[in-house]
C-alpha atoms as a printed R data frame, in Angstrom:
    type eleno elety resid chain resno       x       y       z
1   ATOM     1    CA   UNK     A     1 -72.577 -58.875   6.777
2   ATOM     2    CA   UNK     A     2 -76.419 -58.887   6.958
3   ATOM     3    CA   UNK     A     3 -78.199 -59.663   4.498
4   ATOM     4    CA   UNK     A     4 -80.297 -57.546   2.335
5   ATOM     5    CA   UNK     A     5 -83.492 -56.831   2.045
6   ATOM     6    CA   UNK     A     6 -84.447 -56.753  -2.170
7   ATOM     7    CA   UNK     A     7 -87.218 -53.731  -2.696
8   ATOM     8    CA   UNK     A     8 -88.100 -52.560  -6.027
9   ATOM     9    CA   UNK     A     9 -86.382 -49.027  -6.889
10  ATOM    10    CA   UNK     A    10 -88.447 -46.234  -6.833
11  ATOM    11    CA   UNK     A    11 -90.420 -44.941  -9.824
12  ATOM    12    CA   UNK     A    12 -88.021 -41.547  -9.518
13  ATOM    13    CA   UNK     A    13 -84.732 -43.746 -10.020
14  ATOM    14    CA   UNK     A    14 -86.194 -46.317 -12.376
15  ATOM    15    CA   UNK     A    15 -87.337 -43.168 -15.069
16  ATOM    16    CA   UNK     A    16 -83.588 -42.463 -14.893
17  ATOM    17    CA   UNK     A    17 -82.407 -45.764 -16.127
18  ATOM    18    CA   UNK     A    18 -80.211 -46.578 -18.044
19  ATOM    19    CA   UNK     A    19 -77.590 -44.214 -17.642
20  ATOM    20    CA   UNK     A    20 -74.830 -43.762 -20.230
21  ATOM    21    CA   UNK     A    21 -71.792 -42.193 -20.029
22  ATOM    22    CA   UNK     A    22 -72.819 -39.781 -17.211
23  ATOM    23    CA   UNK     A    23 -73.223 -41.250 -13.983
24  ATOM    24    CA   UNK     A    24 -71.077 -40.803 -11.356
25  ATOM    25    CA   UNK     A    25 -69.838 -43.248  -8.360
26  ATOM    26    CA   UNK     A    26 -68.119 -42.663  -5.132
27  ATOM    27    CA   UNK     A    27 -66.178 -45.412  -2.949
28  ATOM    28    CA   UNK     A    28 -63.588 -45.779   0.000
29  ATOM    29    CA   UNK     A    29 -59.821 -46.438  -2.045
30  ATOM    30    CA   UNK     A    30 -56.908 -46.956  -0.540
31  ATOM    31    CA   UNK     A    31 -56.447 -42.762   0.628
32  ATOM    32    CA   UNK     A    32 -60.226 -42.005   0.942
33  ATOM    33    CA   UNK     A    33 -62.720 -41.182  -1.479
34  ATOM    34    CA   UNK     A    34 -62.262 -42.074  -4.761
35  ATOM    35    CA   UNK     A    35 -65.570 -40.355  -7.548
36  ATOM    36    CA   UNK     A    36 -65.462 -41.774 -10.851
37  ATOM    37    CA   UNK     A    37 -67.028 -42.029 -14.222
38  ATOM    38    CA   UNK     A    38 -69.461 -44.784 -15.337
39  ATOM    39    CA   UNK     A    39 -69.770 -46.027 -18.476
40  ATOM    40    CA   UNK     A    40 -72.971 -47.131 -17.579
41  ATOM    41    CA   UNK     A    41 -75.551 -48.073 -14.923
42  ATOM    42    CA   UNK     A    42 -78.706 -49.746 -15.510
43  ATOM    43    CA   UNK     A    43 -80.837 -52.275 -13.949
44  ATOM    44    CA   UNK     A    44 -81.608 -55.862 -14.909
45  ATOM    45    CA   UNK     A    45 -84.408 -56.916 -11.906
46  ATOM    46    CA   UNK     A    46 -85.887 -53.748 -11.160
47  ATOM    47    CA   UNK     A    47 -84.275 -54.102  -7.626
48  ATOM    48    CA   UNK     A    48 -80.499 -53.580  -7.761
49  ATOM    49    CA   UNK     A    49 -78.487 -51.217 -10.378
50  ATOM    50    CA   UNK     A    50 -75.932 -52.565 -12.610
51  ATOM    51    CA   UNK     A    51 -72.722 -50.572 -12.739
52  ATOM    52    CA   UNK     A    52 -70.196 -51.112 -15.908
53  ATOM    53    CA   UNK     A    53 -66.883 -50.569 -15.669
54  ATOM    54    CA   UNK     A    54 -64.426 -50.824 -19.321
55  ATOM    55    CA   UNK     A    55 -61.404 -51.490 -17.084
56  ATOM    56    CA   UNK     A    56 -61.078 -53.723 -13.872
57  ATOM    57    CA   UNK     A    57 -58.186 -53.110 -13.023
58  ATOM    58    CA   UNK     A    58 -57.785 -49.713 -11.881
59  ATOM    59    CA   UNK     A    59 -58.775 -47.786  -8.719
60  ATOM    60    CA   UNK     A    60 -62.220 -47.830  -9.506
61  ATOM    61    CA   UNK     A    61 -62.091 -51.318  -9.695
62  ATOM    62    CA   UNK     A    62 -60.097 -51.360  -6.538
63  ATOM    63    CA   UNK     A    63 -62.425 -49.315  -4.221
64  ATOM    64    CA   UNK     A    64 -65.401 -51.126  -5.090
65  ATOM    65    CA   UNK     A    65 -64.022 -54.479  -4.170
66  ATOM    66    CA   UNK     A    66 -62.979 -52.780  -1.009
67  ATOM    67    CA   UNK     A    67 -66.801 -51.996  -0.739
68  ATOM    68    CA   UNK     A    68 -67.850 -55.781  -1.372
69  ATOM    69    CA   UNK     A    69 -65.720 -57.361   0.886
70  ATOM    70    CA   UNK     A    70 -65.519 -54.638   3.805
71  ATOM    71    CA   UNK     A    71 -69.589 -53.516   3.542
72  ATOM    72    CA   UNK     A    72 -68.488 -50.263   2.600
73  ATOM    73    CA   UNK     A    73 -71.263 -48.020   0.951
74  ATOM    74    CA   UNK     A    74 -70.795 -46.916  -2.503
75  ATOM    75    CA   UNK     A    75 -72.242 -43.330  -3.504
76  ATOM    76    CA   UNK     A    76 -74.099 -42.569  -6.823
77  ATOM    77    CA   UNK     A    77 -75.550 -39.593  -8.946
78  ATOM    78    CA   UNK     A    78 -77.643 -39.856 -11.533
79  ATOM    79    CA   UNK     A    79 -78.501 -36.759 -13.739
80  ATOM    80    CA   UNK     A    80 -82.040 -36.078 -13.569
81  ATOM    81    CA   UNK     A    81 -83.974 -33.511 -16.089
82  ATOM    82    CA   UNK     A    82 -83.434 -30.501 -13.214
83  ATOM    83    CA   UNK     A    83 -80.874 -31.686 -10.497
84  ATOM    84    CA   UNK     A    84 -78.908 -35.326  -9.666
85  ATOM    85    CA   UNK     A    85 -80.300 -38.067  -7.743
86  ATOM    86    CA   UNK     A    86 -77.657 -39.623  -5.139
87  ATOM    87    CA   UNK     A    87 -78.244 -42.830  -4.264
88  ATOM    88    CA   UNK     A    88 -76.593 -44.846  -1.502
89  ATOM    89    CA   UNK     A    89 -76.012 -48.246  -2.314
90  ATOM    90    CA   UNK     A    90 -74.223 -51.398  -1.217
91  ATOM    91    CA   UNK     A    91 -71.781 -53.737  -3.109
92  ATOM    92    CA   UNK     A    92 -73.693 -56.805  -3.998
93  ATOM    93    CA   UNK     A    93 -71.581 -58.827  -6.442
94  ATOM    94    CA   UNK     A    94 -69.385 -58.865  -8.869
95  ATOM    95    CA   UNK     A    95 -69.983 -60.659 -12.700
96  ATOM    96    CA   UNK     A    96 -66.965 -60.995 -14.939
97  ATOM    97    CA   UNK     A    97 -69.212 -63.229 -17.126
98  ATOM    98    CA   UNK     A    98 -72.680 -65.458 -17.115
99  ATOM    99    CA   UNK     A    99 -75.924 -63.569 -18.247
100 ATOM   100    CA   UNK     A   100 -76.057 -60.612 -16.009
101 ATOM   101    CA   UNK     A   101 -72.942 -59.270 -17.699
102 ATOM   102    CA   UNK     A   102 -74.141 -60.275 -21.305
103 ATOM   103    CA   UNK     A   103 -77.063 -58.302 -21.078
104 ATOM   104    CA   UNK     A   104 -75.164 -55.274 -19.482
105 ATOM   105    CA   UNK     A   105 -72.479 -55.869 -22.294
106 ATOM   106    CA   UNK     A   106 -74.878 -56.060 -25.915
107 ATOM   107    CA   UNK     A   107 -77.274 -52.867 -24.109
108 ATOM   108    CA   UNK     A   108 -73.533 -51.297 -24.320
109 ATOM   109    CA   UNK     A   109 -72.855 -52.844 -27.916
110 ATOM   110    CA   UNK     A   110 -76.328 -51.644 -29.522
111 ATOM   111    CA   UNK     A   111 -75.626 -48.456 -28.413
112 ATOM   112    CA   UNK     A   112 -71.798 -48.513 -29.882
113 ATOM   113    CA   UNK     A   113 -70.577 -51.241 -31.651
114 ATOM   114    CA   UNK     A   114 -66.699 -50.731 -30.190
115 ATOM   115    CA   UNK     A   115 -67.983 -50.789 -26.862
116 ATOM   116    CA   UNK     A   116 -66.739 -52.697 -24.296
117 ATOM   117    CA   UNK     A   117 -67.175 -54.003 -20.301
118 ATOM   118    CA   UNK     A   118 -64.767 -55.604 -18.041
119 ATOM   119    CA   UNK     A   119 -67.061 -56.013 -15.513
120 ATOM   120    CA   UNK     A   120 -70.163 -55.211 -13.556
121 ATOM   121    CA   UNK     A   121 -71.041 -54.557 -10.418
122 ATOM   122    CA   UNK     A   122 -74.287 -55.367  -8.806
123 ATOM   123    CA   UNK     A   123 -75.845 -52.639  -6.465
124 ATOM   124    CA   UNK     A   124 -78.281 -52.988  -3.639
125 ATOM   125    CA   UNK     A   125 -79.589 -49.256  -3.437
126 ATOM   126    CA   UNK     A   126 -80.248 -48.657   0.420
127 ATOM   127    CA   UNK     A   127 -81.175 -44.696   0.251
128 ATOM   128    CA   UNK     A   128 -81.891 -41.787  -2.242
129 ATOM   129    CA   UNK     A   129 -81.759 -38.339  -2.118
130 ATOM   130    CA   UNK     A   130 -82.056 -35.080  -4.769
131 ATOM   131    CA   UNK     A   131 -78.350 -33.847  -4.930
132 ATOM   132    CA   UNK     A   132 -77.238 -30.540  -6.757
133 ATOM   133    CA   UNK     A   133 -74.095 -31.825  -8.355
134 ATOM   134    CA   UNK     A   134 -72.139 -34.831  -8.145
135 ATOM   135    CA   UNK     A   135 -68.542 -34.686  -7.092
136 ATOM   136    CA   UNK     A   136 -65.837 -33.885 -10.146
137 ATOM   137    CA   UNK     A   137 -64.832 -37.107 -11.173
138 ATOM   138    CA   UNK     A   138 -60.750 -38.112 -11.228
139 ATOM   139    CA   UNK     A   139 -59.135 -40.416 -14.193
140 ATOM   140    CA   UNK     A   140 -58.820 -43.962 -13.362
141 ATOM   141    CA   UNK     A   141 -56.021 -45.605 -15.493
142 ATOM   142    CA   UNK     A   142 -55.021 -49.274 -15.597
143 ATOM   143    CA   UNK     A   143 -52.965 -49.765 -12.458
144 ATOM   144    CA   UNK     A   144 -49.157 -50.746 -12.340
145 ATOM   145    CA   UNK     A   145 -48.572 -51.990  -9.630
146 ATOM   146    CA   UNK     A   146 -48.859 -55.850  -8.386
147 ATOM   147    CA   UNK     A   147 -52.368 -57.407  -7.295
148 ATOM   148    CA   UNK     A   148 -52.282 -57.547  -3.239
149 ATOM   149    CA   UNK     A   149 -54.011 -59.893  -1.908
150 ATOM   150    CA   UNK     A   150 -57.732 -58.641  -0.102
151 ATOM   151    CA   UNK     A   151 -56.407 -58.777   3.370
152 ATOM   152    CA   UNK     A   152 -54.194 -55.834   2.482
153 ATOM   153    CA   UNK     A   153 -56.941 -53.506   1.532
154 ATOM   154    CA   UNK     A   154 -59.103 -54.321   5.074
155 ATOM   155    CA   UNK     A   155 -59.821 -50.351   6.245
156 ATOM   156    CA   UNK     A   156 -57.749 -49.389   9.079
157 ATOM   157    CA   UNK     A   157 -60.900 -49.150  11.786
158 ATOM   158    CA   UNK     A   158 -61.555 -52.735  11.280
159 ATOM   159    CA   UNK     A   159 -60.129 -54.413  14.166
160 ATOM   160    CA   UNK     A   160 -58.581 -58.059  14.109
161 ATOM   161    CA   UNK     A   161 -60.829 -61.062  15.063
């Protein structure tokens, strides 16, 4: 995996930010694309986006490890004042705790009390574009089934080294 190269986001994309409630994501889960709700996305550095997520464990949460560890792209729309902005970004990390989740976590909590994050995902944007409308975005519940371990999830084209 290369490594990236941090830029600032553009004025366009940092006007939008944060985003609550609204957002929309796309990633590569285990039969294709998966588009799903975001509690919220928001940026700490001025550089990469911050994605929430309430639950880990789902599909959501699935895909976008698939996009960490296999340098997948992850999709997003943002809703602009006339039209969406879709951004192309890379996975970047993940934080389950330390201070970029805090801050992601009490922005969430001073805007509802009840709210709540299970984790957040760190975004390296890597393109933008003006979009009309995002894809419809499906339900994500808690998954049943056992954890698999990473290997498992490696997309079919990737051959074995």
């Amino acid at each position: 995996m290369e490594l990236p190269i941090f830029t600032p986001l553009s004025s366009e994309t940092a006007a939008l930010l944060p985003v609550w409630d609204n957002a929309v994501a796309q990633a590569q889960d285990l039969e294709g694309s998966l588009s799903f709700s975001c509690p919220v996305v928001a940026s700490q550095n001025g550089a990469t986006l911050l994605l929430g997520l309430a639950q880990e464990r789902t599909a959501a949460g699935r895909a976008l490890v698939r996009a960490l560890w296999f340098d997948q792209p992850v999709t997003l729309w943002l809703p602009g004042k006339t039209d969406w902005l879709q951004l192309t970004a890379r996975a970047w990390k993940c934080h389950i705790t330390g201070p970029v989740f805090r801050e992601l976590l009490e922005q969430a909590r001073r805007r509802d009390p009840a709210a709540d994050l299970a984790v957040v995902w760190e975004l390296l944007p890597t393109a933008q574009s003006s979009s009309s409308q995002p894809p419809q975005p499906v339900d994500c519940p808690l998954l049943r089934e056992a954890e698999i371990h990473l290997e498992l999830l490696r997309p079919a084209e990737v051959d074995e080294q």
